[in-house]
N, C-alpha and C positions, 0 to 999 in steps of 0.2 A: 504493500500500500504506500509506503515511505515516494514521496516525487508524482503520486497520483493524483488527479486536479478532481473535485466532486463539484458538477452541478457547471463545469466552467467557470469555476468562482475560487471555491478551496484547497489551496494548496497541502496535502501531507508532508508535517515537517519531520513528525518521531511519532513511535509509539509510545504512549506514556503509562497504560495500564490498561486491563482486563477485566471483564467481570462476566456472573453467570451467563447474560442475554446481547452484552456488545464490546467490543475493542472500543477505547480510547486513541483518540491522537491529539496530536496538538498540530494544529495547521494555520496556515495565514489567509484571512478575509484578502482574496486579490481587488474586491471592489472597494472597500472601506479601509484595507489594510492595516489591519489589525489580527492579531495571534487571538484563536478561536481557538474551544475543544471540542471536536467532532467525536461522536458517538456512533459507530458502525455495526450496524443488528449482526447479530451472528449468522451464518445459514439456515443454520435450522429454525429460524423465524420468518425464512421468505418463504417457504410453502403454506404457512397458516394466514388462511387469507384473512379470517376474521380478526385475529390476532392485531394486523397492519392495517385494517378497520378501524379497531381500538385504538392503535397506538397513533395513528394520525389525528383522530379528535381527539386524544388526549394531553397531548402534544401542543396542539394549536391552542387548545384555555388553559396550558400553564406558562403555554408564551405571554397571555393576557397580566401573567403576575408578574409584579415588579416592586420589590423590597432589596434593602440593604442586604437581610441572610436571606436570602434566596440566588442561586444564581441560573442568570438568566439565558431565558430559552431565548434565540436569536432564529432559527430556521428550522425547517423539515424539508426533507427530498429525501431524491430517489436518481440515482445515476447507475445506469447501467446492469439494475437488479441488485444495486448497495441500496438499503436505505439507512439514512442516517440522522443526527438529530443535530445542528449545530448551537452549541449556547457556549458562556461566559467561560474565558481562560482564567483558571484560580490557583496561582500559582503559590502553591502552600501542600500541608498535608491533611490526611483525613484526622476525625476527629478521635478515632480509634488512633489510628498512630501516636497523636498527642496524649493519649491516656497513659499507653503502653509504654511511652517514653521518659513520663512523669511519676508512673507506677500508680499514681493517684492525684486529683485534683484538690486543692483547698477547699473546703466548702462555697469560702467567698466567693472564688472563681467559679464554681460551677454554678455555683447560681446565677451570676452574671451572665455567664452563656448560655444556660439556660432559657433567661428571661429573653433574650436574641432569638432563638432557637422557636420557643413557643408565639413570638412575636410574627415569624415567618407563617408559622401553622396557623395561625389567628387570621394571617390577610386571605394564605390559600382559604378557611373554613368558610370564613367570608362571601369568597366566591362559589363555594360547594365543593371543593376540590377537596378529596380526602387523598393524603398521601400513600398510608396502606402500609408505607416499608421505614419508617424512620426508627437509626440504629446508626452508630458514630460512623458507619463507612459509608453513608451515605450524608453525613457533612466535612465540610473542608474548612480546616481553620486558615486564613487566609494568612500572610507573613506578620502582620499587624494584628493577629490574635482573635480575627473575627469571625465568628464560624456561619457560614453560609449552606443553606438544607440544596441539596441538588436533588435531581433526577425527581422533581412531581410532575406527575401525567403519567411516566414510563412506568413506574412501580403501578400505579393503577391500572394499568393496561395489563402487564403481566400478572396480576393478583385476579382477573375476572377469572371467568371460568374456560378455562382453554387448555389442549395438550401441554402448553409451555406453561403451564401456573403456577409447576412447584421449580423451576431452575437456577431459584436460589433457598430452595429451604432450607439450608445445612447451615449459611450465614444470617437467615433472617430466623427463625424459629425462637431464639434466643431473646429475639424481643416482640415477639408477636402475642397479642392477648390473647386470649379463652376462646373469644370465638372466633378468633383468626384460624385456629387449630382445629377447630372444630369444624370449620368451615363454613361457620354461620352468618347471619347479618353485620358486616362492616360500616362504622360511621365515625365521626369523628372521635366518639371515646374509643374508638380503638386505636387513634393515633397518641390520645392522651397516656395510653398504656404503654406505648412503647417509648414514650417520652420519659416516661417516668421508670422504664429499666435502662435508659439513656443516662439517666440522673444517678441513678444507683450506679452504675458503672464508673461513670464521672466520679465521685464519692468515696467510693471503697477500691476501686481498681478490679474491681470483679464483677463477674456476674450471677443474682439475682438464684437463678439454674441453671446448671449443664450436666452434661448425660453423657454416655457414650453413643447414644443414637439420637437424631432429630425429632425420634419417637419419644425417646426414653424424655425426652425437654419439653417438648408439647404435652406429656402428660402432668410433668408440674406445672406448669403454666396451671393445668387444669384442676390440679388436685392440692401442690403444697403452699402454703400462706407463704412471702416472701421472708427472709430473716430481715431483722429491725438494722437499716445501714449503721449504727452507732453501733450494733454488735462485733461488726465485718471490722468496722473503721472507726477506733475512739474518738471524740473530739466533735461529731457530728451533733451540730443544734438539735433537741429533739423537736422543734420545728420542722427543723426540714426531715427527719424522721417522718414525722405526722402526713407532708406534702408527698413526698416519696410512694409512699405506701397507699396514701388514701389517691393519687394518678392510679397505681398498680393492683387497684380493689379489681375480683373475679366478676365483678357484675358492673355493667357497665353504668346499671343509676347509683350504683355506688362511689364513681370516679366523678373530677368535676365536670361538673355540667357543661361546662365550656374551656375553651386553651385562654379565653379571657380572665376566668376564675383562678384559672390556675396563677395565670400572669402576677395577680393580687394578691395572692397569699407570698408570692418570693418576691415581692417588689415589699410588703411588709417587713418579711423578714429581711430584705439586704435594708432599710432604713431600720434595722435595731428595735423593732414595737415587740418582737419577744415572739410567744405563743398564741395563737388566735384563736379562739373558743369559738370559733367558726367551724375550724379543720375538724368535721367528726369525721372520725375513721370508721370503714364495717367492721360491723362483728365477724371476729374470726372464727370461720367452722367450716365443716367439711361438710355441711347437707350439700347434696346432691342438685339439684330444685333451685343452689343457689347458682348454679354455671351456667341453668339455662341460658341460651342466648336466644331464643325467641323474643319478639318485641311484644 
């Protein structure tokens, strides 16, 4: 691909990474000239016709969003049976790298990026746009520490009901809620869920559950109450205990009602107001009746 022009416009400069459903490069806008990252579907997504359906309206209304942490969708095409997705060059790392590197986030920090983070999810929910996949590889903390949500519209596309829907379950499972696993009704508290095993990660430097299978993880998601992040990681406000946990409640009216709500409780706690007699947590139990995901 390296030297191949997409669309008579994008030039391929390098490849810069990989994921379950497309190649990465990084290319130069020849009209605008400016360094773009091109997104190139894998083959086995050009014979699902549905699939290229999806991901083209999907695609075109998350070009519509435009926020500081989001980064942005610039184009869609199709050259020569490539289809590809052109948005914002973010030259930085992911936000899992930045964990991994640090071992663990400060509270303060994470909150801060946090509040950025669910700030993006608040314009997408706005417009309806539910992202489906958020989990640290799919943000990029920019050189200047900013962390921007990429890939909304694709992760939706891929998450409907199609041959290709599970092609990244090994890396997403890990923060998918109850009835993400279950494969039931998705809306935006199940983005809030995965925000808030985002946060836990951030936090402690670990994750929430893991398994030795994508099965053996999707069943705590379903079965085991989170541990309390202050346990994992001393030092944690039990404030943000309380926010953590009550995003990563198994029922979804138990999570907050909005990424706005959420917004509020960690803009309190980063101004110092303490614990908020707001923040009620669910009760913890293992009835059954309580995972339903039916609406």
């Amino acid at each position: 691909m390296i030297g191949t022009i997409l669309g008579n416009r994008y030039e391929i400069l390098s490849e810069v990474g990989t994921g379950g459903m497309a190649r990465v490069y990084k290319a130069k806008d020849r009209y605008l000239q400016r360094i773009v990252a091109i997104k190139v579907l894998k083959d086995e997504f050009r014979e699902d016709t549905e699939f290229l359906k999806r991901f083209d309206t999907e695609a075109q209304a998350a070009a519509s969003l435009t926020h500081p942490n989001i980064v942005q969708i610039y184009d869609v095409g199709r050259d020569n049976n490539q289809y590809y997705i052109v948005m914002e060059y973010v030259d930085g790392i992911t936000l899992k790298e930045y964990i991994q590197k640090k071992g663990h986030l400060e509270w303060r920090e994470a909150v801060n990026l946090s509040i950025q983070i669910c700030s993006a999810l608040s314009k997408a929910h706005s417009r309806n746009i539910v992202h489906r996949d958020i989990k640290p590889t799919n943000i990029i903390m920019t050189s200047e520490g900013v962390p921007k949500v990429a890939d909304f519209g694709i992760a939706r596309s891929v998450s409907s009901d199609t041959k290709t829907m599970k092609v990244d379950t090994v890396g997403s499972v890990h923060y998918s809620s109850p009835e993400q696993v279950r494969g039931g009704f998705i809306d935006k508290q199940s983005d809030i869920y995965s925000i808030g095993v985002t946060m836990f990660e951030m936090v402690t430097g670990k994750l929430p559950f893991d398994g030795e299978t994508p099965v053996a993880v999707a069943l705590k998601h379903i079965q085991e109450e989170p541990p309390v992040p202050s346990s994992v990681r001393p030092g944690i406000p039990p404030t943000l205990d309380k926010i953590i946990l009550k995003a990563m409640a198994k029922s979804r009216q138990e999570r907050y009602s909005s990424v706005t709500e959420l917004i509020g409780d960690l803009e309190r706690l980063r101004g110092g107001q303490g614990a908020s007699s707001e923040i009620v947590l669910p009760i913890m139990k293992r009835d059954e009746d309580r995972y339903n995901t039916k609406k």
